[in-house]
Backbone of each chain as ProteinMPNN parsed JSONL, in Angstrom:
{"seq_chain_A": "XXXXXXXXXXXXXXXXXXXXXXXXXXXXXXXXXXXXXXXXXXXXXXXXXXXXXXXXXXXXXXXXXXXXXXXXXXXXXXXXXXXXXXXXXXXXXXXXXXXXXXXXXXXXXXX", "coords_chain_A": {"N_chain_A": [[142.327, 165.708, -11.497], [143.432, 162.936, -13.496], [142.16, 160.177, -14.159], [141.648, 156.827, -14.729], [139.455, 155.168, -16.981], [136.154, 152.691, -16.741], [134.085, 151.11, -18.886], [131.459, 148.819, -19.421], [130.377, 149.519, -16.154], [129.021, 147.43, -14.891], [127.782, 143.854, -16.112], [125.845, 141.841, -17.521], [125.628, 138.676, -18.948], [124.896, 136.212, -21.297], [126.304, 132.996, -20.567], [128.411, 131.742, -23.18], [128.336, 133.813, -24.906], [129.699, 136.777, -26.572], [131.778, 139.364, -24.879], [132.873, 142.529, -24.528], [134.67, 144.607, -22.509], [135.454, 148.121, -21.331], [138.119, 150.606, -21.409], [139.759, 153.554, -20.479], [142.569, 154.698, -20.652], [145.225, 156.664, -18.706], [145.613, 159.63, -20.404], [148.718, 159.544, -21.478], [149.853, 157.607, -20.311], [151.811, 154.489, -21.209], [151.762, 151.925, -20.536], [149.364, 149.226, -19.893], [147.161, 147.13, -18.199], [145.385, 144.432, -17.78], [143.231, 143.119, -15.457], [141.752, 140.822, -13.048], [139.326, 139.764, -10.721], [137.652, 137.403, -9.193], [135.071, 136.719, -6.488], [135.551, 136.707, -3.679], [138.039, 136.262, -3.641], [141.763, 136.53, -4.237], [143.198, 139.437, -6.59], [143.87, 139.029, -9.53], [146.884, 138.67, -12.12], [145.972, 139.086, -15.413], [147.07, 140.243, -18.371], [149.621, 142.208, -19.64], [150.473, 145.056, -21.615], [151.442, 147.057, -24.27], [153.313, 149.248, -26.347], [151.214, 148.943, -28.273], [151.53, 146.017, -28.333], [151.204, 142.899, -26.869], [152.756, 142.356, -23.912], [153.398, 140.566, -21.209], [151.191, 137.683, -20.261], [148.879, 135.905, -18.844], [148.786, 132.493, -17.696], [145.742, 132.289, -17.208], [144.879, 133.701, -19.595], [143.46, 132.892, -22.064], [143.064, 131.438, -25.432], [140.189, 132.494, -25.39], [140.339, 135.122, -24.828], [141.317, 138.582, -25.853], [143.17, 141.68, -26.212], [142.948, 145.007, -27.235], [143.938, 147.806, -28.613], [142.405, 150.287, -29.826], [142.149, 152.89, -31.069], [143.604, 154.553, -30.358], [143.097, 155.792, -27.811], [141.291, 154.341, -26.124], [141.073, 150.779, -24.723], [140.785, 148.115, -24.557], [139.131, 144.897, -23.462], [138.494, 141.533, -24.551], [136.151, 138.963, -24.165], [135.78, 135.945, -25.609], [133.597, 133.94, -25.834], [132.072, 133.043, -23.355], [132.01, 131.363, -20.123], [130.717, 130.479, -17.009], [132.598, 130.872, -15.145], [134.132, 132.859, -15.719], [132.726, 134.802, -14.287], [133.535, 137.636, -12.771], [135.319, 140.252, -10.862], [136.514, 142.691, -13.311], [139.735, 144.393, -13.817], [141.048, 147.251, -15.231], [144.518, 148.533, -15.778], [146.558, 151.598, -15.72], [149.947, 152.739, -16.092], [152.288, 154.752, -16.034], [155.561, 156.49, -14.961], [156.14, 155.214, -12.465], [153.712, 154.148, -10.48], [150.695, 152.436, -11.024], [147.698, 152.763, -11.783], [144.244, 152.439, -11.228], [140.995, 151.505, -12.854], [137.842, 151.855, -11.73], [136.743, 149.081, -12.417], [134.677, 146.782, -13.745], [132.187, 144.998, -13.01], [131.673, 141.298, -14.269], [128.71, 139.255, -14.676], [128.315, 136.058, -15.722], [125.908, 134.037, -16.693]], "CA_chain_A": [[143.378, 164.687, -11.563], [143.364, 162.788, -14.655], [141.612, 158.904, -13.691], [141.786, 156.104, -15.795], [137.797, 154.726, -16.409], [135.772, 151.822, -17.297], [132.492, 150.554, -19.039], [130.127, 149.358, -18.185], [130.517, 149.205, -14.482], [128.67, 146.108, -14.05], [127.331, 143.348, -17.13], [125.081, 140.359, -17.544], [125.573, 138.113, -20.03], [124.688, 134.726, -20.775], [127.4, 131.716, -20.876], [128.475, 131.543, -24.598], [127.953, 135.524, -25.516], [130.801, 137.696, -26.556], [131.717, 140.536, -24.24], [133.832, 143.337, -24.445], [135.191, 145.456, -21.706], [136.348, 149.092, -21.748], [138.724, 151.102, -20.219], [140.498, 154.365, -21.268], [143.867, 154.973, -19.432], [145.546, 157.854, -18.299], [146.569, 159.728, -21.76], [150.289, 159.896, -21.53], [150.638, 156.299, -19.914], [152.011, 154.011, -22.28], [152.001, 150.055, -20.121], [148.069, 148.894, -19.561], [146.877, 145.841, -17.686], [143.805, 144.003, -17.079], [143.033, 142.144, -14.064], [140.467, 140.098, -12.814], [139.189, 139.205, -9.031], [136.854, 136.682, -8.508], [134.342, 136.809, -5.694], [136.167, 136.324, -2.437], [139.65, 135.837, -4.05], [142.561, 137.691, -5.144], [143.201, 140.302, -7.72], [145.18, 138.098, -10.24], [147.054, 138.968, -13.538], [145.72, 138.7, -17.101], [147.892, 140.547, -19.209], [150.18, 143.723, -19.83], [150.176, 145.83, -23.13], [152.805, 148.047, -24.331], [153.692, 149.531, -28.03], [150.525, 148.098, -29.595], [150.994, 144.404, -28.401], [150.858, 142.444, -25.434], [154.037, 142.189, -23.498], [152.816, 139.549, -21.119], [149.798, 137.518, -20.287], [148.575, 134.787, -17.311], [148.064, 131.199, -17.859], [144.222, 132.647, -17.356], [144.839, 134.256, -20.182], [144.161, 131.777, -23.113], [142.155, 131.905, -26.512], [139.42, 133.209, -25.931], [140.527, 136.877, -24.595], [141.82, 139.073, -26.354], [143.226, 142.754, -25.601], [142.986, 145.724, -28.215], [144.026, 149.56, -28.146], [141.391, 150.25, -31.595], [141.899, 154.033, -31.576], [144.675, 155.182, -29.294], [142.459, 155.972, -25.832], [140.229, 153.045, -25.669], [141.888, 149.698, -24.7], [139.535, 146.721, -24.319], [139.374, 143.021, -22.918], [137.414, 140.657, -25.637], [135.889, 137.318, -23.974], [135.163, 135.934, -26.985], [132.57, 133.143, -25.525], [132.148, 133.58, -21.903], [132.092, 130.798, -19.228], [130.453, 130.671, -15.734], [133.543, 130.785, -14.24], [134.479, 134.323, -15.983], [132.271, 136.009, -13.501], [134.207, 138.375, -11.375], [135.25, 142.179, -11.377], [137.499, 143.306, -13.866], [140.094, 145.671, -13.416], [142.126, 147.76, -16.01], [145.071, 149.851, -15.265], [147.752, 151.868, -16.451], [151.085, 152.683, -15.634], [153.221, 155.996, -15.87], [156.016, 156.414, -14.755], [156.241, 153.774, -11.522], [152.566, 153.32, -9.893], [149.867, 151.911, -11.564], [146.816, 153.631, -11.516], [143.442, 151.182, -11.348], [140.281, 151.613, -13.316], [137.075, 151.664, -10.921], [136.253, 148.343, -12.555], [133.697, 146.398, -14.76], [131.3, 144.079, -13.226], [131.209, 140.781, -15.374], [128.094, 138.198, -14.204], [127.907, 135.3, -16.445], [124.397, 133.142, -16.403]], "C_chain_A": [[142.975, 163.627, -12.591], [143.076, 160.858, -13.935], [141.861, 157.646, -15.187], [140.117, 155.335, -15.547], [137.286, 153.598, -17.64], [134.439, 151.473, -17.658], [132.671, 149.447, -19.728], [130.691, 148.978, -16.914], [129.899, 147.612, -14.324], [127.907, 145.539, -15.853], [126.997, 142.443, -17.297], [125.332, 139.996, -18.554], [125.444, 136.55, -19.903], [125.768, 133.925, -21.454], [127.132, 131.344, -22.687], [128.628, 133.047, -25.348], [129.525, 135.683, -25.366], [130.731, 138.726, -25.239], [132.923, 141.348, -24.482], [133.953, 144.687, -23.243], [136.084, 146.757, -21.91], [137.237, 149.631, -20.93], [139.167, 152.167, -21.047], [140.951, 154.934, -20.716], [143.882, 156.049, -19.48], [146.195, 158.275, -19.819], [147.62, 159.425, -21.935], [150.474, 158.75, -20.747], [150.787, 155.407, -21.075], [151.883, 152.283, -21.757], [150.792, 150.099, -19.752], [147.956, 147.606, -19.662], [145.465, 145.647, -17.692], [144.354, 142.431, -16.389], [142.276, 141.892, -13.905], [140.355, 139.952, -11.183], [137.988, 138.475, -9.265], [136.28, 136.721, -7.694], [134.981, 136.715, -4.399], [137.723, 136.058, -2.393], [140.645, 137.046, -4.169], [142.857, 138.256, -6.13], [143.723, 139.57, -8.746], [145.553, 139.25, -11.505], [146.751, 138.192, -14.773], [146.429, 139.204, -18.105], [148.28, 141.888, -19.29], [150.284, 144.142, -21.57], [151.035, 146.939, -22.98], [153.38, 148.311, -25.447], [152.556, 149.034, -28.618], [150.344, 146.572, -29.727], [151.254, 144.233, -26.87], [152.509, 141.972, -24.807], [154.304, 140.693, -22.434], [151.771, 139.246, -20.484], [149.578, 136.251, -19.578], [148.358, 133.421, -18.128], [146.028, 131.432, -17.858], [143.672, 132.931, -18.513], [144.614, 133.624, -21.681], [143.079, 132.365, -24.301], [141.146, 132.611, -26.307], [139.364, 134.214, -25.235], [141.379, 137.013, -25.428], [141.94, 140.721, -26.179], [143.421, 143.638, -27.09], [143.415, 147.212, -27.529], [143.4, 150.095, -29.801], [142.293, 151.571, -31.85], [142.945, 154.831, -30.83], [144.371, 155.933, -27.959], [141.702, 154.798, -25.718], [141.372, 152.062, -25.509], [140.863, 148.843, -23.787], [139.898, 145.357, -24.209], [138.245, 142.278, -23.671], [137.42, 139.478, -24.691], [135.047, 136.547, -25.088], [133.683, 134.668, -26.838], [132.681, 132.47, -23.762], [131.525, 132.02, -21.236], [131.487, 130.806, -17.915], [131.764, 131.021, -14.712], [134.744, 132.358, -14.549], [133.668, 135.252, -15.144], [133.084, 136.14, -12.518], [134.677, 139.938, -11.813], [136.514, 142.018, -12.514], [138.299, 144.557, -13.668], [141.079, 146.589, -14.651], [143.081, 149.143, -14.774], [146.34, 150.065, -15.887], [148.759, 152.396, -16.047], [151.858, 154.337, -16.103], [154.811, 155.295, -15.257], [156.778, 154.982, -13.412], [154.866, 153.12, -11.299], [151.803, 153.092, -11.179], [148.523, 152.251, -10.947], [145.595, 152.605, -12.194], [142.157, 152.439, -11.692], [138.881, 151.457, -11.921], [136.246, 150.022, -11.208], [134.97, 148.215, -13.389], [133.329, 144.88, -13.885], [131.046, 142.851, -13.743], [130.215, 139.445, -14.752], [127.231, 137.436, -15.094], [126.53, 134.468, -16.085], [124.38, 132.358, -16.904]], "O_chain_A": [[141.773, 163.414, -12.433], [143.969, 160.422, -13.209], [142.191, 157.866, -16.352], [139.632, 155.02, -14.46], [137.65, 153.503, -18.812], [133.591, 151.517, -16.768], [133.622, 149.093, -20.424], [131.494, 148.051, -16.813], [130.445, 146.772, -13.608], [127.564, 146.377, -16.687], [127.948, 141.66, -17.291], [125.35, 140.867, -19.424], [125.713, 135.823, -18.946], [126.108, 134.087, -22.626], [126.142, 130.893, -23.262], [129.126, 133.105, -26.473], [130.325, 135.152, -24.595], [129.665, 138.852, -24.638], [133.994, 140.76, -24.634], [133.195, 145.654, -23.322], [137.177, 146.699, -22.474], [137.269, 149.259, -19.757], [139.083, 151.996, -22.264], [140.364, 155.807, -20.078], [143.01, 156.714, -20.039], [147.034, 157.577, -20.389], [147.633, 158.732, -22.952], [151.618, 158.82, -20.298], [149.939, 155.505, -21.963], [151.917, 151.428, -22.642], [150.642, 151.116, -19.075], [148.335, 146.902, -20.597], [144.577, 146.498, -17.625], [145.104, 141.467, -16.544], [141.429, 142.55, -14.511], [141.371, 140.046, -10.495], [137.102, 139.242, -9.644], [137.302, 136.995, -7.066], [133.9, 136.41, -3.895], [138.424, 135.744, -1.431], [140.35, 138.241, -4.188], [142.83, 137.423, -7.036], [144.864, 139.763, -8.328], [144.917, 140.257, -11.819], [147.117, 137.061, -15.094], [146.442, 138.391, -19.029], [147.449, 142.766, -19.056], [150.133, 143.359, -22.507], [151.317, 147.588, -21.973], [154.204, 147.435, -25.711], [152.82, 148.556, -29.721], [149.64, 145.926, -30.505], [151.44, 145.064, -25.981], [153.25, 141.233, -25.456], [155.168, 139.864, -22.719], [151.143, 140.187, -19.997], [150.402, 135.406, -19.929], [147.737, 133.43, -19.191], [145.254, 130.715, -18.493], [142.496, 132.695, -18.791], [145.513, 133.811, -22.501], [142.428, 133.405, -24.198], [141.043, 133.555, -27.09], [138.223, 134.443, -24.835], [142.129, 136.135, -25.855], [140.848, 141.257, -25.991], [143.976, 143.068, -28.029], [143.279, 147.609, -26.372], [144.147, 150.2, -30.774], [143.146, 151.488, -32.734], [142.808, 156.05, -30.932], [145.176, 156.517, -27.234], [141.762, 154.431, -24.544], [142.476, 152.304, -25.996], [140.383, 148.993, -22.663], [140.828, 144.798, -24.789], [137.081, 142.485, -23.328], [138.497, 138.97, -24.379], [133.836, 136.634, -25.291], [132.854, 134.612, -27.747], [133.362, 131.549, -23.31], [130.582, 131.518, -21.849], [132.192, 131.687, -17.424], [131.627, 131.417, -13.555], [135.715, 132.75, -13.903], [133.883, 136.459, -15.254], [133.402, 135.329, -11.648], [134.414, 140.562, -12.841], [137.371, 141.145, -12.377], [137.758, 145.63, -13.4], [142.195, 146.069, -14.653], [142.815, 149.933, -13.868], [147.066, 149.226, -16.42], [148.328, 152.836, -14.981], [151.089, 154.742, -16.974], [155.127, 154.111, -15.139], [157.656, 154.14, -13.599], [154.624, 151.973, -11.674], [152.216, 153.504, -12.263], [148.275, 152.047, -9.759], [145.735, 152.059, -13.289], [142.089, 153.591, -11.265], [139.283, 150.714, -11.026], [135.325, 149.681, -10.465], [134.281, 149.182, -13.713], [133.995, 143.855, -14.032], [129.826, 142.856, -13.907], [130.894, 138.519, -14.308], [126.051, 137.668, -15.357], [126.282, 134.397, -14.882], [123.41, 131.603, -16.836]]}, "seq_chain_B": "XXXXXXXXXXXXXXXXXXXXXXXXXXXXXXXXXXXXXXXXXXXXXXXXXXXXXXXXXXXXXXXXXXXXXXXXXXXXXXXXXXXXXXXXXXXXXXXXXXXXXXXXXX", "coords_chain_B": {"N_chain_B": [[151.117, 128.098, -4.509], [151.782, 130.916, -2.219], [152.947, 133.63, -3.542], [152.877, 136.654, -1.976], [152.41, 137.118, 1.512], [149.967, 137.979, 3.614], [149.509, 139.311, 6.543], [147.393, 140.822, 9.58], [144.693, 138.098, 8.49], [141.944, 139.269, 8.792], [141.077, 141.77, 10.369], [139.919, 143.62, 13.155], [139.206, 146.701, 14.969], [138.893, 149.149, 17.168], [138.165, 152.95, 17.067], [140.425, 155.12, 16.649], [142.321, 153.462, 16.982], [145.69, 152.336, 16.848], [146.886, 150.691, 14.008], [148.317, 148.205, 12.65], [149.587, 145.924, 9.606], [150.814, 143.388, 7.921], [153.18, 142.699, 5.871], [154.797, 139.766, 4.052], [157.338, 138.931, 1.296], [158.5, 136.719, -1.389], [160.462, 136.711, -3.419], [163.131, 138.25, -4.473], [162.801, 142.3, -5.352], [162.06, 145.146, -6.772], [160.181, 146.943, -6.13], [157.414, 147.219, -3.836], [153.985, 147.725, -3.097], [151.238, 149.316, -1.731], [147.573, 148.835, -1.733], [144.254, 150.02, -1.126], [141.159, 148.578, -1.181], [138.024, 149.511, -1.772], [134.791, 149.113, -0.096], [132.898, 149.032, -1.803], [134.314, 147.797, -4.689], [136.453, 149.571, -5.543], [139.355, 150.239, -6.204], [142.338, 151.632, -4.97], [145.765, 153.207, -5.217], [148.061, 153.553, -2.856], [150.768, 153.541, -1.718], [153.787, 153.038, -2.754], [156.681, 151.55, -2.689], [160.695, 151.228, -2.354], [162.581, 151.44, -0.201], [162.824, 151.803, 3.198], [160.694, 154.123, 4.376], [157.29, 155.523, 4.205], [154.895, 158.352, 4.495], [151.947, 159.366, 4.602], [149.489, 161.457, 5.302], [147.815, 159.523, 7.813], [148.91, 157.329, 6.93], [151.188, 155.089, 7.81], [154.397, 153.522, 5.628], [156.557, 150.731, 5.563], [159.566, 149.491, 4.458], [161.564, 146.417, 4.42], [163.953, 145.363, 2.583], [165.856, 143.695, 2.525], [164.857, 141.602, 4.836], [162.301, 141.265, 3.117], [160.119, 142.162, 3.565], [157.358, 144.317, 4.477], [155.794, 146.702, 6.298], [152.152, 147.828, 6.817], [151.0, 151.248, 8.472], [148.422, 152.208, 10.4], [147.169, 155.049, 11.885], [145.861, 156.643, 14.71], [142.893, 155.414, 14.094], [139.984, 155.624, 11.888], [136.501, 155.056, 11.359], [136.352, 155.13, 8.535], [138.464, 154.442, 7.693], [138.194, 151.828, 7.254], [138.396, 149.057, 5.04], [139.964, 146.507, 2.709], [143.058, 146.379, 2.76], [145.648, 145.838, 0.415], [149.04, 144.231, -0.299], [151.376, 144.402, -2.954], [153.917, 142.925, -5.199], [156.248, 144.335, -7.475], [156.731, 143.35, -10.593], [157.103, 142.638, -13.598], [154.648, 142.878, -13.717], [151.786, 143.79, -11.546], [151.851, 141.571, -8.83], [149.902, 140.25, -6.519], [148.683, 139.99, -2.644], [146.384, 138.072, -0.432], [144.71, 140.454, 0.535], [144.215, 142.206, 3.821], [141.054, 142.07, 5.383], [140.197, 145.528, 7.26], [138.289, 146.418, 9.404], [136.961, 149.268, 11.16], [135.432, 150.658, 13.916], [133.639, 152.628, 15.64]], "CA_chain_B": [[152.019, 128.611, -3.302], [151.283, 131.979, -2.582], [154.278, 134.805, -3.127], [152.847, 137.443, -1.005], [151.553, 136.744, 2.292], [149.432, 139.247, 4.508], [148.799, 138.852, 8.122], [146.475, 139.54, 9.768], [144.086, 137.784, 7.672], [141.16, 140.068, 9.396], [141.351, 143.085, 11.867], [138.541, 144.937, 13.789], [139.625, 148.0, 15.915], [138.149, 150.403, 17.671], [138.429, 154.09, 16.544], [141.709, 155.406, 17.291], [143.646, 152.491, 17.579], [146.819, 151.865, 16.189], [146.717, 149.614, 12.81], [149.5, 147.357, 11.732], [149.027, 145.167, 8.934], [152.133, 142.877, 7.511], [153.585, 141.329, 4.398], [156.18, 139.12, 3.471], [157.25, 138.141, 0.207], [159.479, 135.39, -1.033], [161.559, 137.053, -4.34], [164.082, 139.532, -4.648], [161.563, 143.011, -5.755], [161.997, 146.813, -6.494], [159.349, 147.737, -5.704], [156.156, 146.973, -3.228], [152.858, 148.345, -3.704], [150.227, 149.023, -1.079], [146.604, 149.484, -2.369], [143.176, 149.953, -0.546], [140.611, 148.302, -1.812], [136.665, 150.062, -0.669], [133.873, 147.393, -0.403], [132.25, 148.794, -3.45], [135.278, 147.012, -5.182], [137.41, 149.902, -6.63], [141.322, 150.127, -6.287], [143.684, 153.085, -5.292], [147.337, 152.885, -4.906], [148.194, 154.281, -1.107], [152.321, 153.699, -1.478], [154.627, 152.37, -3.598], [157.875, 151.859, -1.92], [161.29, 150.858, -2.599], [163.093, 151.226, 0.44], [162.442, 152.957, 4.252], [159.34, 154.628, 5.168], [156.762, 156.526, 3.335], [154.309, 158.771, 5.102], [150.895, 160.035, 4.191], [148.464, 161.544, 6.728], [147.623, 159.417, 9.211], [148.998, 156.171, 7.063], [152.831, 154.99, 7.538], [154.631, 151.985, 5.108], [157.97, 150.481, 5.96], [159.722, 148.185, 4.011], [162.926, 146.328, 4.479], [164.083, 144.822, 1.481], [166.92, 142.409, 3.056], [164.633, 140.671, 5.104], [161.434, 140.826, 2.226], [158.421, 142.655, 4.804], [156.801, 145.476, 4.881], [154.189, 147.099, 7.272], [151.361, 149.131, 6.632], [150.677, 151.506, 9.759], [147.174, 153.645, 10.198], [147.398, 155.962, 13.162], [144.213, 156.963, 15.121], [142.109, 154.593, 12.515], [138.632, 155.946, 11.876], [135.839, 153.867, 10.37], [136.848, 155.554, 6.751], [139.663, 153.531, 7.22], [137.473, 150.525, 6.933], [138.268, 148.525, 3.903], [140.513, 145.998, 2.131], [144.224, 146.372, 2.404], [146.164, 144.943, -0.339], [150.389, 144.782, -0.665], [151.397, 143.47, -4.177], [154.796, 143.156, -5.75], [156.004, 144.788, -9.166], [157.641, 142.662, -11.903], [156.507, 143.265, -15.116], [153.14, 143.272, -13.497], [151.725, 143.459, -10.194], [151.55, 140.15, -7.889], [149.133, 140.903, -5.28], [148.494, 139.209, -1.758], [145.266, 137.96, -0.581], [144.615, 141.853, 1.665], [143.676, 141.934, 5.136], [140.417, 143.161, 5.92], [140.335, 145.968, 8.141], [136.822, 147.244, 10.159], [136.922, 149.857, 12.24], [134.417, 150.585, 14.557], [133.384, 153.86, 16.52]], "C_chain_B": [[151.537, 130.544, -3.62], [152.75, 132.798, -2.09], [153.999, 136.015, -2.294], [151.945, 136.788, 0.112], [151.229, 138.05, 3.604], [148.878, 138.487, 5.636], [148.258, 140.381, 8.962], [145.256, 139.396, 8.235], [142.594, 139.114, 7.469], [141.423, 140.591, 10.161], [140.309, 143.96, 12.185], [139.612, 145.622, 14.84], [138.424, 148.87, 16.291], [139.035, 151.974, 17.121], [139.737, 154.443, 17.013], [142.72, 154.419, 17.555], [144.718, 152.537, 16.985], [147.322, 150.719, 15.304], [148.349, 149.378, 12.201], [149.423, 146.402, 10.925], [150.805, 144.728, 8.264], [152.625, 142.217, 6.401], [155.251, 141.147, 4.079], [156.133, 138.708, 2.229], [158.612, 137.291, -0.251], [160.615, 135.634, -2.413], [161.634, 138.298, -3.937], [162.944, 140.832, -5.219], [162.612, 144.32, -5.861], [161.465, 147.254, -6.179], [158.522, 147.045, -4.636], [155.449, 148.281, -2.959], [151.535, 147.886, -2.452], [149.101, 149.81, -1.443], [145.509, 149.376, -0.845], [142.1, 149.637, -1.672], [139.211, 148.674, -1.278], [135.927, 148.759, -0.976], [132.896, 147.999, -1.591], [133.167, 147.713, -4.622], [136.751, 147.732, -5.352], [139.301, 149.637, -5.643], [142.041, 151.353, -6.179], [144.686, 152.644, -4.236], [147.298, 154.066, -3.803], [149.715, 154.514, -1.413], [152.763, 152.942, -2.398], [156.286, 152.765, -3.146], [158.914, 150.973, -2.369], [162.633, 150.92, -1.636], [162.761, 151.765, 1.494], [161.394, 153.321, 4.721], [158.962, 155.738, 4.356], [155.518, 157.06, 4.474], [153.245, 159.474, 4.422], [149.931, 160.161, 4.784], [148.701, 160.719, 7.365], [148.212, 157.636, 8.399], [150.357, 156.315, 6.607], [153.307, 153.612, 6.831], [156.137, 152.074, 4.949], [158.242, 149.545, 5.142], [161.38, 147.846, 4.437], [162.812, 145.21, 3.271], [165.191, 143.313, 1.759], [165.5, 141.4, 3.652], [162.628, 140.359, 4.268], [159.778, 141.188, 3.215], [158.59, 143.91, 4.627], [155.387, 145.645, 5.804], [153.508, 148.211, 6.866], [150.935, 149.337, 8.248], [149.444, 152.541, 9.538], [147.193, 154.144, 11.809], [146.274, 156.429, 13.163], [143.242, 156.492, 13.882], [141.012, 155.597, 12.859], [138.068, 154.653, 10.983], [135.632, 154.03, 9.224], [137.884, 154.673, 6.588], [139.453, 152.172, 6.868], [137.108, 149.583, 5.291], [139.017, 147.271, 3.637], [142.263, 146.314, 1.936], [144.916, 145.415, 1.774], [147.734, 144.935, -0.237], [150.691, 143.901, -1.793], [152.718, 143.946, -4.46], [155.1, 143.248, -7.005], [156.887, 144.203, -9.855], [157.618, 143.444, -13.026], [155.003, 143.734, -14.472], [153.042, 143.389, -11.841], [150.998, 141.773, -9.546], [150.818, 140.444, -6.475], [149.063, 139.799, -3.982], [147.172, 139.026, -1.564], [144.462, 139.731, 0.433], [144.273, 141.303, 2.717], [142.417, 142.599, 5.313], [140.343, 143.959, 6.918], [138.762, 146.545, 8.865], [137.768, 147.988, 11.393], [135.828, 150.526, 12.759], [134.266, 151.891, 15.577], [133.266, 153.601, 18.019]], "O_chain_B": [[151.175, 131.161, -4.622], [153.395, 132.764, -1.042], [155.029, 136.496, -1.821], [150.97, 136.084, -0.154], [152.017, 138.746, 4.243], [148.142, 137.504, 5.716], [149.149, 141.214, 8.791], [145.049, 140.202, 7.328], [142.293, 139.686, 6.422], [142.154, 140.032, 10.978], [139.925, 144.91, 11.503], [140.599, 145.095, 15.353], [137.346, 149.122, 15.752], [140.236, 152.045, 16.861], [140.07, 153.821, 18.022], [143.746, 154.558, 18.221], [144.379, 153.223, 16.021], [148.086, 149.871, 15.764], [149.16, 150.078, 11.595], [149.018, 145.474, 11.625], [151.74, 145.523, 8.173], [152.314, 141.049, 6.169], [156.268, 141.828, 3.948], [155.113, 138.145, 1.832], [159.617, 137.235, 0.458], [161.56, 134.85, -2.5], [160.882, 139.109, -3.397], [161.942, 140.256, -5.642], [163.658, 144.471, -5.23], [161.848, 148.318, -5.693], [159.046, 145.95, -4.434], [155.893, 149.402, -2.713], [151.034, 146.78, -2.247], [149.169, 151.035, -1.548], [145.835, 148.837, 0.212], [142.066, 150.19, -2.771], [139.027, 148.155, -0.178], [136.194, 147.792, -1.69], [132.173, 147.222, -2.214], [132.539, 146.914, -5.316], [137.834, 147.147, -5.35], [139.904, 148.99, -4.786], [142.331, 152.045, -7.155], [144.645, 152.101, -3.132], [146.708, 155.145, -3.854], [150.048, 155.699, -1.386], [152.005, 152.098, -2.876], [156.888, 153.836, -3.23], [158.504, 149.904, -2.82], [163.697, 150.528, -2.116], [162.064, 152.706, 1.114], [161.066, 152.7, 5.731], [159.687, 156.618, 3.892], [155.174, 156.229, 5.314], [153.631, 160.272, 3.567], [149.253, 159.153, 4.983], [149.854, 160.745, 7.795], [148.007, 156.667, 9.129], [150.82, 157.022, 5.711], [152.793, 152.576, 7.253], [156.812, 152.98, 4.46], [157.386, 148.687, 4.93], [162.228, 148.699, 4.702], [161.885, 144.426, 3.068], [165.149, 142.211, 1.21], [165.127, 140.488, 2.913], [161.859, 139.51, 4.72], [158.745, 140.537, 3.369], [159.644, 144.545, 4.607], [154.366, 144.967, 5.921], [153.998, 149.309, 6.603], [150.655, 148.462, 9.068], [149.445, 153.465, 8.725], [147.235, 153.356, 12.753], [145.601, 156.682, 12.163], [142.953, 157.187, 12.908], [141.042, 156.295, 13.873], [138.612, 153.77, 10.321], [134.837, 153.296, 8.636], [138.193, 154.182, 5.502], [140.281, 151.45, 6.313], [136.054, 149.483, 4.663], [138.736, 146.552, 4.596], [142.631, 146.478, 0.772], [144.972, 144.275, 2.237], [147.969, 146.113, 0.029], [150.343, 142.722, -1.723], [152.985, 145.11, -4.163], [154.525, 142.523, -7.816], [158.034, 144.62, -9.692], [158.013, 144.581, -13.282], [154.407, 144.774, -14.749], [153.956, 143.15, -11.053], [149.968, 141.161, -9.829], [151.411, 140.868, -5.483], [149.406, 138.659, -4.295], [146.463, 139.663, -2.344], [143.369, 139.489, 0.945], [144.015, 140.101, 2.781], [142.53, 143.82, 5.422], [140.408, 143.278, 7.941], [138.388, 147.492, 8.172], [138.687, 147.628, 12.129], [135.15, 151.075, 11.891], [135.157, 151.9, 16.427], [133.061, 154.536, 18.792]]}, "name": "protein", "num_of_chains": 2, "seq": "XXXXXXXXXXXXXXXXXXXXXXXXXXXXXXXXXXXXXXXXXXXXXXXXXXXXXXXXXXXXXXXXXXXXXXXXXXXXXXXXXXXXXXXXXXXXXXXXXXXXXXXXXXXXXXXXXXXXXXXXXXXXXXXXXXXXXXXXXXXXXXXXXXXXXXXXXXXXXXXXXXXXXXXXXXXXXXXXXXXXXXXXXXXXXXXXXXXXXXXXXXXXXXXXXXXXXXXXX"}
């Protein structure tokens, strides 16, 4: 059954560092999200993607992320200078026809 | 303000019991979306419903769309069933609730 998957699973980095997050959807879905959860919180939304640009994207969502599809399977979440307050799981996922099919997640624990 | 709301907040059972878990939400929707979430973290979609009752093994999800609730039901739980229930509604994106945790216990 065809999964949608993410690296790295889990990622240290220290407050100020770039990071980039992967994911690489289900082939033949064309709408991809990334999501975030926080430690004890709820899943929230960060932004949807769709044709090549971003369709829409959270108040969370501000300069310094940024979402890419480089090569036409990869599709990545840029934090372009990372925060203490960016640690929490990440989630990508992509869409078909109705459901939305979730990435096993990425780890992100700022220092 | 929070647009979905799940009750109960927490739920322990004993094996076999009969699991009801509840959400209301407060806009008009097409859809609602019930996930499980395991305590490693990951995410899989259980139902995605848009009107009535959906059935899959041993877990049942009702929604009524007039009055904005749905129930998730687990029949004879086991302690596999022991995780994170989420129900989230679909816009453009999904709007999730805070889940209920569920333990179940042998």
């Amino acid at each position: 059954e065809p999964e949608v998957t993410q690296t790295p699973s889990h990622q240290v980095t220290q407050m100020g560092q770039e990071v980039i997050l992967r994911c690489v959807p289900i082939s033949n879905h064309l709408y991809f999200y990334w999501y975030r959860q926080i430690l004890g919180q709820k899943v929230e939304f960060l932004v949807s993607f769709y044709n090549n640009e971003i369709s829409e994207k959270s108040e969370i969502f501000d300069d310094q992320f940024s979402v890419e599809r480089p090569d036409g399977s990869n599709f990545t979440l840029k934090i372009r200078s990372t925060k203490l307050e960016d640690s929490a799981m990440y989630f990508c996922a992509s869409q078909g026809e109705y459901e939305q099919y979730f990435g096993p997640g990425t780890r992100l624990t700022v220092t | 303000k929070n647009e979905v709301e799940q009750s109960p907040q927490n739920l322990t059972a004993q094996e076999g019991e009969f699991i009801t878990i509840n959400c209301s939400y407060s806009v008009g929707i097409s859809a609602l979306h019930w996930l499980q979430q395991h305590p490693g973290g990951g995410i899989v979609s259980l139902f995605m419903l848009s009107s009535g009752k959906k059935k899959h093994g041993r877990l049942i999800a009702t929604i009524n769309i007039q009055e904005k609730h749905s129930s998730l039901h687990i029949t004879a739980s086991h302690p596999r069933d022991s995780a994170v229930y989420i129900c989230a509604y679909n816009t453009d994106k999904l709007i999730f609730g805070t889940g209920t945790r569920l333990q179940v216990f042998p």
